[in-house]
N, C-alpha and C positions, 0 to 999 in steps of 0.2 A: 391745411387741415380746416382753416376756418370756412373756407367754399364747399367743403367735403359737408361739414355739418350743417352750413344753409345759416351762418353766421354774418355772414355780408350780405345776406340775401333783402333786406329792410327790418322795420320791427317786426321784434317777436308777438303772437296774444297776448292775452292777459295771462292765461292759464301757462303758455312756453316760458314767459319770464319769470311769472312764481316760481315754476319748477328750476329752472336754472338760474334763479338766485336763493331759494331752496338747496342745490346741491352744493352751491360754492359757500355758503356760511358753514354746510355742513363739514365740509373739507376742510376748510379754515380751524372748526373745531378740532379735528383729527388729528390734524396737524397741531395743533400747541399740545393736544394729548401724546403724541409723540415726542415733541420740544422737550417736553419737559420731561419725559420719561429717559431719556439722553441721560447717561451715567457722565461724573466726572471722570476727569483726567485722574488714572489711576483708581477710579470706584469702580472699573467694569461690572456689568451684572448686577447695579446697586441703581435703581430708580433716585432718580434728586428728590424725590420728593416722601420718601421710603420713611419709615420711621428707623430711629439708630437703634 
């Protein structure tokens, strides 16, 4: 996958690596919005972070 994307290919621009360190913080964000949105054991359908 990483030859397919041109990922081994040497460095990226300036502008390729913005974007693609742009996308991975984004994801990284998503991702604890997810994390954390994970109900407990036994609170299915109950965000952790929900008010009681």
């Amino acid at each position: 996958m990483i030859d397919t994307v041109g990922l081994g290919a040497g460095v990226p621009s300036a502008h390729h690596h913005e974007a693609l360190t742009g996308a991975v913080g984004h994801a990284e964000t998503e991702r604890e919005k997810l994390l954390r949105a994970e109900p407990e054991p036994g609170q299915e359908g109950t965000p952790r972070d929900a008010a009681p």
